[in-house]
N, C-alpha and C positions, 0 to 999 in steps of 0.2 A: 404363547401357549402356557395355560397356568396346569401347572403338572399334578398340583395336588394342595388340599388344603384341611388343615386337620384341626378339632377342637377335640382335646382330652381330657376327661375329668375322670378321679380315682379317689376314694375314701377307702380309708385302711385303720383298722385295730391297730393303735400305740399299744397298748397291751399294758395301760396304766392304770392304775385304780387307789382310791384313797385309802388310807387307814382305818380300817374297821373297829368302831369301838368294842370291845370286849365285855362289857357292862353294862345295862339297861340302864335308864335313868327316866323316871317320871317328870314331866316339864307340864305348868299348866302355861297355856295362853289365853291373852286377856284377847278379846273380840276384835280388837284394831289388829293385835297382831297375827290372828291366824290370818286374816282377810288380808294384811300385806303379804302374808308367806302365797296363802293362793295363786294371789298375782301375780308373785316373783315365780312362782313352779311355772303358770301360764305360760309368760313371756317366756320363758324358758323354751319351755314345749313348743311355743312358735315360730321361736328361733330357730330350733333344731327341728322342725318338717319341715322351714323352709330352706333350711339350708343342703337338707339329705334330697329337699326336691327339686334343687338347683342342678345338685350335684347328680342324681339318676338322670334327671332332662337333657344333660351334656354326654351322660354317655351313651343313652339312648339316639341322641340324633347324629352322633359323632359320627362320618365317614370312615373314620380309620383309629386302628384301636391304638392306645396310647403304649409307647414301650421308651421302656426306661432306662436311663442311663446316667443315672446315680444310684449311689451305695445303698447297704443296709448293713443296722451293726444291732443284732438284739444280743440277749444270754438270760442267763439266771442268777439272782442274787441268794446265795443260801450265808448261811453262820457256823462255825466249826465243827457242830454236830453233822450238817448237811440239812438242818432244815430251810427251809424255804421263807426268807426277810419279806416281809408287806409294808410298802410304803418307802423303802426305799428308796431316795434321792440321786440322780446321777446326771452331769453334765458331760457333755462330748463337744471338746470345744478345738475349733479349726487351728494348728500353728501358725501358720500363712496370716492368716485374715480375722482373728480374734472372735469369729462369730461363735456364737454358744446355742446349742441344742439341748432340751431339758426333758427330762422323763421322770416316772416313779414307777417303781416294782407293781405287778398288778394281785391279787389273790394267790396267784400259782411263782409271788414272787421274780415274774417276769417282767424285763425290759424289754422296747423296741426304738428305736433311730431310724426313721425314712426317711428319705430325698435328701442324701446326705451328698455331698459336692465330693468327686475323690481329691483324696488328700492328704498329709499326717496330722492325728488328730492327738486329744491327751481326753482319756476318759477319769472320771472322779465319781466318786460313791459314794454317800453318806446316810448314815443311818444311827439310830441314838444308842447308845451303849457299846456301840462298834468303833475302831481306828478308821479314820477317813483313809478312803483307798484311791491310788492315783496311778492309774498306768499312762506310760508316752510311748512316743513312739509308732502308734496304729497309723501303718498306712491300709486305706480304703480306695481299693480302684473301678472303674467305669463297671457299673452294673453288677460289681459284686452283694454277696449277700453273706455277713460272716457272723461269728458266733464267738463271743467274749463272757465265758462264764466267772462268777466273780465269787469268792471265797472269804468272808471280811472274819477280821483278826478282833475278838475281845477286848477292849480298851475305851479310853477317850477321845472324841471326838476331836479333841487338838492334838493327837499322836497320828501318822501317818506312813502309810504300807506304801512303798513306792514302787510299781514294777515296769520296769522297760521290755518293749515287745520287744523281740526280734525274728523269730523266725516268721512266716507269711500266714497270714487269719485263713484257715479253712474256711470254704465257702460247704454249708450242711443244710441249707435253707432250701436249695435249688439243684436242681437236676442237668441245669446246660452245663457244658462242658468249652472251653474255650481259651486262650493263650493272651493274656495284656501286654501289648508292647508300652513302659512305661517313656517317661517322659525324658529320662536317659538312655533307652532304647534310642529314641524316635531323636534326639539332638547326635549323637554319636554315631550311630549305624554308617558307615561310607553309603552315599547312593548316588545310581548312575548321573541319575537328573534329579532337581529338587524337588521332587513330590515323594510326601508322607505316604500316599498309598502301596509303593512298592514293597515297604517294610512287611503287609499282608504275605508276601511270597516265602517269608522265614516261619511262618509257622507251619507244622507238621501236618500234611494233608491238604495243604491248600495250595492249586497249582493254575494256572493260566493256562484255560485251553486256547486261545488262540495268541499264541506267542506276536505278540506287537516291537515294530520298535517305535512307536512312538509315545512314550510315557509320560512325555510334556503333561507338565499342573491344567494344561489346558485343552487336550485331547481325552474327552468324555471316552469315547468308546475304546481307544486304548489301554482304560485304565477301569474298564470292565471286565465281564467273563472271567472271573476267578470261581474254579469249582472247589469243594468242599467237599473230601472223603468221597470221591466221585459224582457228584451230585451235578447236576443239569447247573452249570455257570450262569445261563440265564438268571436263575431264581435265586440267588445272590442279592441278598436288601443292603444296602446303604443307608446310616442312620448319620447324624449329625447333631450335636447336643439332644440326642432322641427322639430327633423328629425327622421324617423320610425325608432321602436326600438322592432319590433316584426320579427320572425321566426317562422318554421312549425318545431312542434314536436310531434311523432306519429299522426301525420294529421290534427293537430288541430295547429289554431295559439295562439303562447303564446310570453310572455316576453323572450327579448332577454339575457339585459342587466340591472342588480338591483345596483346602486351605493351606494356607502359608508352613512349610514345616516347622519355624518359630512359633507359629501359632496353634498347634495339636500339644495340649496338655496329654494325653494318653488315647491308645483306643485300642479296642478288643474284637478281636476274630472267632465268633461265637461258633461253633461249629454244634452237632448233635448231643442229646436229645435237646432242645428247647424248652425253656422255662414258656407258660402259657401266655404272658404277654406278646411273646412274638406270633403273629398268627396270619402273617401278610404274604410269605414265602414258604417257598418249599425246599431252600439252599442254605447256605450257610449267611451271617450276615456278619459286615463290618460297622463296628461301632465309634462314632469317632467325638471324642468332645475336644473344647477348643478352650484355650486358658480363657481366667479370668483375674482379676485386680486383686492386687493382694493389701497388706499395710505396709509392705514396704515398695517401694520404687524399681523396678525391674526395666531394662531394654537391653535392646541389640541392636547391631548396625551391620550391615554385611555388604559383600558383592563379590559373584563368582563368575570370574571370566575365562575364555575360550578364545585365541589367536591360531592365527593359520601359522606359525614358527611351531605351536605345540603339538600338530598334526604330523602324523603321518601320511605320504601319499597315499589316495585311492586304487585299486585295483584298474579303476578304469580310465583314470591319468596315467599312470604306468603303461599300461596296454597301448595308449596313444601318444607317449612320450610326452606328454603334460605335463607341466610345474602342481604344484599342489595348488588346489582351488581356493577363493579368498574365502572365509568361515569368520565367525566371529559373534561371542556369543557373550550377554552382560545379563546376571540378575543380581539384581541389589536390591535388599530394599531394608526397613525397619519394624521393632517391635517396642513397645511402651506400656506398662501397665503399673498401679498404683492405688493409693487412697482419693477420691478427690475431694480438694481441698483448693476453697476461694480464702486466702488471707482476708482476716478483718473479719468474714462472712459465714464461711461453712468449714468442717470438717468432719470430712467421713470416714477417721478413722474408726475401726470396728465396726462401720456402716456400710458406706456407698464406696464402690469400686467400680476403678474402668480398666479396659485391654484394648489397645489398637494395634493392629499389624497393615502394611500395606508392602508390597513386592511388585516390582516392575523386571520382565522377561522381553530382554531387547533380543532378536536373535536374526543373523542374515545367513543364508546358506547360496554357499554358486558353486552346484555339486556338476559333474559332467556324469553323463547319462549318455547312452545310446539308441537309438530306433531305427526304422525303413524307410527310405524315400525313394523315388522313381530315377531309377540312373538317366546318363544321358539318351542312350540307348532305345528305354523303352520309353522316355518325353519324345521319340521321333517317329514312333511307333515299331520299334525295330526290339523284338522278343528271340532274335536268333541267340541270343546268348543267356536266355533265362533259365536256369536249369532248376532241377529241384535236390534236396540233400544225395539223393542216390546219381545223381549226374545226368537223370535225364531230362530231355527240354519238354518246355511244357507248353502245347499246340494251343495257338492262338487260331481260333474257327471264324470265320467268316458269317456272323448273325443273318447274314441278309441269304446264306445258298441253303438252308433247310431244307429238307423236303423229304416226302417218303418212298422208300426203295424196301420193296417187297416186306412191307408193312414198319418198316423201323426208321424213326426220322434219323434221316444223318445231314450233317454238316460239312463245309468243306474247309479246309486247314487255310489260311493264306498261306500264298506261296512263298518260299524262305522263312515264315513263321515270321512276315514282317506286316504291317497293316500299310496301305497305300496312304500318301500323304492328303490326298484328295476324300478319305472316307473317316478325317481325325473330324470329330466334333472340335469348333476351336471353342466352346466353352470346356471341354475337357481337356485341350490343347492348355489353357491357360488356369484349369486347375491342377496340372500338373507341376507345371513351369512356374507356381506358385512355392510347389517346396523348394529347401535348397538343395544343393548338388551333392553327391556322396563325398565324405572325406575322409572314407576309411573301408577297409577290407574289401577293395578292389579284386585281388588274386582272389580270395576265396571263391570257391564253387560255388556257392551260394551267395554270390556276390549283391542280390537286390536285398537282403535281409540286415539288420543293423550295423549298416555298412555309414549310418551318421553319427558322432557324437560331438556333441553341443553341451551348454552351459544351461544349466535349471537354477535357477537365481530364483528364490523364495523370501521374504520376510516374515517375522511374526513380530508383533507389537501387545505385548498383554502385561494389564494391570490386576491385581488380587488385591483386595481391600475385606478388612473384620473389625468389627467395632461392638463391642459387648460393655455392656454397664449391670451390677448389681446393687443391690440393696434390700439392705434389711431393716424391716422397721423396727423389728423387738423378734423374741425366742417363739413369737406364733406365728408372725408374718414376713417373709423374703420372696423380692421377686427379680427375675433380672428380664432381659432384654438383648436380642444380638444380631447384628445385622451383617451381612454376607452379599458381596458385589463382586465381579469379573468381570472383564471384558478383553478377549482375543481376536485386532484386528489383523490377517491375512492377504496379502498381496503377494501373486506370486506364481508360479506356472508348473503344474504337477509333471511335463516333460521339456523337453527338453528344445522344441521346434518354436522360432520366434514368429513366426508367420502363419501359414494354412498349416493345419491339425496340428497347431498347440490347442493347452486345455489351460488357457490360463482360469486367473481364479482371485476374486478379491472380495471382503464380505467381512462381517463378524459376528460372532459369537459370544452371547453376552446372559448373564445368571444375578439375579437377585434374591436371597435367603435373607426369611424374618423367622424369626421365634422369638415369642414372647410366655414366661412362664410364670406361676404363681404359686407359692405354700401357704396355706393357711392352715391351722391349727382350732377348729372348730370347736369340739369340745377337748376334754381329757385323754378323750378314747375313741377321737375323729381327726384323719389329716384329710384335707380335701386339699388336690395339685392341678390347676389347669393350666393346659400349654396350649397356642394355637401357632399356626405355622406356617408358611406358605413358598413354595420356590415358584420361581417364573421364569423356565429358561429360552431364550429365542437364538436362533440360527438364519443367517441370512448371508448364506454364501451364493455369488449369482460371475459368471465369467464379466470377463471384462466390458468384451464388445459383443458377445455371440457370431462374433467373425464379420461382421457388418462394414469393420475398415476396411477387411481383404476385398468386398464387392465393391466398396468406392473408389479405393486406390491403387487396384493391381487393371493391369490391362486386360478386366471380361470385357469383350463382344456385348453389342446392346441385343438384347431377344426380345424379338414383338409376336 
C-alpha cells in the first residue's frame, strides 16, 4: 500500500537587496555594449520565468502541501542612532558541520535565513564603517521561527562586538504554539520501552486517549491517538524530516514509521493555533527530524536487556502457584555519523555528511493467561452442574421437542439437564474433546468459565535501519537524502490454547521511507526548496494454519 506521495516546492523572500547608489552618474555605451547588457537582462529574465515556472508547476500539481521542519532566523540590522543599515553582510554559520548561510540587509535593512537545519549556530555582521559583529551560541530548533535584532557599534571593520546568546530566541514570526523536546530531552528522559515517541506524553495537554500497553518501536497503532488540548486524537499528523509519516490502519490514521531513539535529533509537539503550512489536520501534530552528519565523528553502541531473575511474578502465576514465566528481552543496536571521507580521494569536510543508525529488538514472551474450555462433564453431555454466577443451572432444551401450546413455541428440558449419548453429533463430540481439560477453578460456582491457564509464548523479531547523507555544494545549493526501513517479524499466539481456538498468529510488518530534498538559491531574493517523499507501509499478518492441522490430525468423523 503506498500511503502517500508528496512533491513540495516553496519560494520565499530572503529579504535581501543590494546597496543602492546614492548618486546618479551618467555612463555612455558604445553599441556592442548596450547589445551585450540586453542579452545579459534577457537571459536573465529567462532564467528567472523559468525557474518561478518550475517552481508555481510543483506547487500547483503537488498532492500535499509542504510543511516544514527547519528553522528560520531573520531581525533587523540598524546603527547606534537606530537607523536602518542597507547592504548589510551576514553569515550564519552551522557549529557542528561548518556550513555557512549568507544573506544581505534589504531596503528596510532587513535579514532573512530559511531552511536552516536545527542546530548551534554563530551569526556575524559586517557592514563598512561598523565593528564586525559576532554572536555564538544560537541554538535553532525544529520548525522554529526567531528573531535576532542586531545593533552594530561605530568602528573598524577589524575591531569585533562579540556576544554570547543564552537565554532561548523568541519565536515572533509565527503564531503556532508548541513544546521542543531537545536532543538531551530525548537521550536522558528514563523510558518505558525504547521509542522516542512516548516522550510526546510530557508535554502539557497532550494525552493518549486510548491507554495502550503496547508501545513497542514497532506497534503503529499503539503509539497513536495522542489528543491535543482535547482535540479528536485521530486527527493527530505525523511528520518526519517534514514529510508525512502517517498511514491508515484498521481505519483510523496512525504512525507510520518510529526511529531509533539514537537516531531523533529533536522534535516538536505543535499544538494550536497553527502556522498556515500545516493544513492537512485538524489535531495537534508531532514533528520529528532525525540526526545528520557532522565534521566530527559521533557513535554509540548499546544493548538493553530483560531476564526473568529481574521480573517479578505475575498475578496470574501467583493465582496458579506458578514459577515466574521464561521472558527475555535484547535491543542492541548502533549509531555512526561523520564527514565522509575516501583517503587519497575525497573529503567532505564542510561538505558531504553521513548518519547511520540500525537497532535490532529480539524479544520472547511465555506469559500464562486464562480462558474457558468444556469441563469433562459437559464433553459427555452432562450440564447438570453448569450453573450461572447467581448459582442457577442453565437448562439444556431438547431442539428436536418444539412445538406450539396455546400459541407459544415451547421446548422441552432434557431430563437431568443431561443430553443422551446417542443425540451427541460426534463431529461436535470431537470438537470438543479437541480442547484441553480444566486445570484450574474446579470449586468455583462458575466452574466452566476460566477455569484453564496455559502458556502464551510469542516472539517478536524487528530490525530499524536510517541512513541519511547530506551535502552542500556552495552557500546556494544543499541537498540531502534519507532513507528509512523496518521490518517486525511475529510468531506467536495471542491466547493461551495450543490446539482448537488458539489464535495463533505469524506475518510481518514491514515500512520503507524516502525523502529526498533540495535548496537552491535562485536569485537574491528567491529560495526555491523541493522535497519529494514517499512511505510504503505493508502488513501481512495471516494465522498459521487456519486450523486445517486440527482437521487432519485430531480424530473428526469423515462426513459425506
Amino acid at each position: 500500500m503506498i500511503h502517500g506521495a508528496t512533491k513540495a516546492g516553496s519560494s520565499e523572500d530572503v529579504a535581501t537587496t543590494l546597496l543602492e547608489s546614492k548618486t546618479q552618474q551618467s555612463v555612455s555605451l558604445s553599441g556592442k555594449t548596450r547589445e551585450n547588457s540586453g542579452m545579459y537582462l534577457l537571459k536573465n529574465r529567462v532564467v528567472y520565468c523559468v525557474s518561478v515556472f518550475i517552481g508555481m508547476l510543483m506547487l500547483i500539481s503537488s498532492p500535499l502541501a509542504a510543511q516544514e521542519a527547519r528553522a528560520t532566523l531573520s531581525g533587523t540590522v540598524t546603527d547606534p542612532s537606530g537607523a536602518t543599515l542597507v547592504g548589510a553582510k551576514l553569515t550564519l554559520s552551522n557549529v557542528a558541520t561548518g556550513v555557512n548561510a549568507n544573506a544581505v540587509t534589504n531596503g528596510q535593512g532587513e535579514y532573512r535565513f530559511l531552511f536552516i537545519d536545527p542546530g548551534t549556530y554563530k551569526l556575524t555582521a559586517d557592514a563598512t564603517g561598523f565593528k564586525a559583529y559576532v554572536e555564538n551560541g544560537i541554538v535553532l530548533n525544529v520548525s522554529q521561527a526567531s528573531t535576532i535584532d542586531i545593533k552594530m557599534a561605530l568602528g573598524s571593520q577589524s575591531d569585533t562586538v562579540t556576544v554570547t546568546s543564552e537565554a532561548p530566541l523568541l519565536e515572533t514570526e509565527k503564531s503556532d504554539r508548541g513544546a521542543v523536546l531537545s536532543l538531551r530531552t530525548v537521550e536522558e528522559v528514563p523510558l518505558g520501552v525504547r521509542n522516542p515517541i512516548e516522550l510526546v506524553e510530557i508535554v502539557p495537554g497532550v494525552t493518549q486517549i486510548t491507554q495502550r500497553y503496547d508501545l513497542t518501536p514497532f506497534t503503529n497503532n499503539g503509539n497513536s491517538n495522542y489528543a491535543f488540548n482535547g482535540m479528536n486524537g485521530d486527527a493527530t499528523e505525523n511528520l518526519l524530516d517534514g514529510a508525512p509519516n502517517d498511514m491508515l490502519y484498521s481505519g483510523l490514521n496512525t504512525i507510520a514509521y518510529i526511529p531509533a531513539v539514537d537516531a531523533v535529533a529533536e522534535f516538536k509537539a505543535l499544538t494550536t493555533p497553527f502556522d498556515a503550512q500545516y493544513g492537512r489536520n485538524g489535531g495537534g501534530i508531532i514533528s520529528v527530524v532525525t540526526k545528520a552528519g557532522t565534521n566530527t565523528f559521533h557513535g554509540t553502541a548499546y544493548d538493553f536487556i530483560e531476564r526473568t531473575p529481574l521480573f517479578a511474578n505475575s498475578w496470574a502465576n501467583d493465582a496458579a502457584g506458578a514459577a515466574k514465566s521464561t521472558q527475555s528481552l535484547d535491543e542492541y543496536g548502533y549509531t555512526v555519523g561523520g564527514p565522509v571521507r575516501f583517503p587519497r580521494i575525497y573529503n567532505g569536510k564542510d561538505k558531504t555528511f553521513f548518519f547511520n543508525s540500525w537497532e535490532s529488538y529480539q524479544q520472547a514472551t511465555n506469559l500464562v493467561t486464562g480462558t474457558s474450555v468444556p469441563t469433562a462433564l459437559q464433553r459427555a453431555g452432562d450440564f447438570s452442574q453448569t450453573f450461572n454466577s447467581s448459582g442457577a443451572l442453565i437448562t439444556i432444551y431438547d431442539p428436536a421437542s418444539g412445538k406450539l401450546v396455546n400459541g407459544v413455541w415451547t421446548r422441552t428440558p432434557f431430563p437431568g439437564n443431561v443430553i443422551p449419548a446417542g443425540r451427541i453429533d460426534p463431529v461436535g463430540q470431537a470438537l470438543a474433546n479437541a480442547y484441553p481439560l480444566p486445570n484450574t477453578n474446579a470449586a468455583a460456582t462458575v466452574n466452566w468459565q476460566n477455569n484453564y491457564l496455559g502458556q502464551n509464548v510469542t516472539t517478536y523479531d524487528f530490525h530499524n535501519v536510517l541512513a541519511r547523507v547530506d551535502h552542500v555544494f556552495s552557500d546556494r545549493e544543499k541537498v540531502y537524502v534519507r532513507y528509512a526501513w523496518n521490518e517486525q517479524v511475529l510468531v506467536g499466539n495471542s491466547n493461551n490454547l495450543a490446539s482448537l481456538g488458539a489464535d495463533p498468529r505469524e506475518g510481518s510488518k514491514t515500512n520503507n521511507d524516502v525523502v529526498a530534498d533540495s535548496v537552491t538559491v535562485l536569485t537574491p531574493n528567491i529560495v526555491l526548496d523541493l522535497r519529494a517523499s514517499i512511505t510504503r507501509w505493508t502488513l501481512n499478518y495471516i494465522p498459521t494454519n487456519w486450523g486445517l492441522s486440527i482437521v487432519r490430525n485430531s480424530a473428526f468423523p469423515a462426513q459425506r
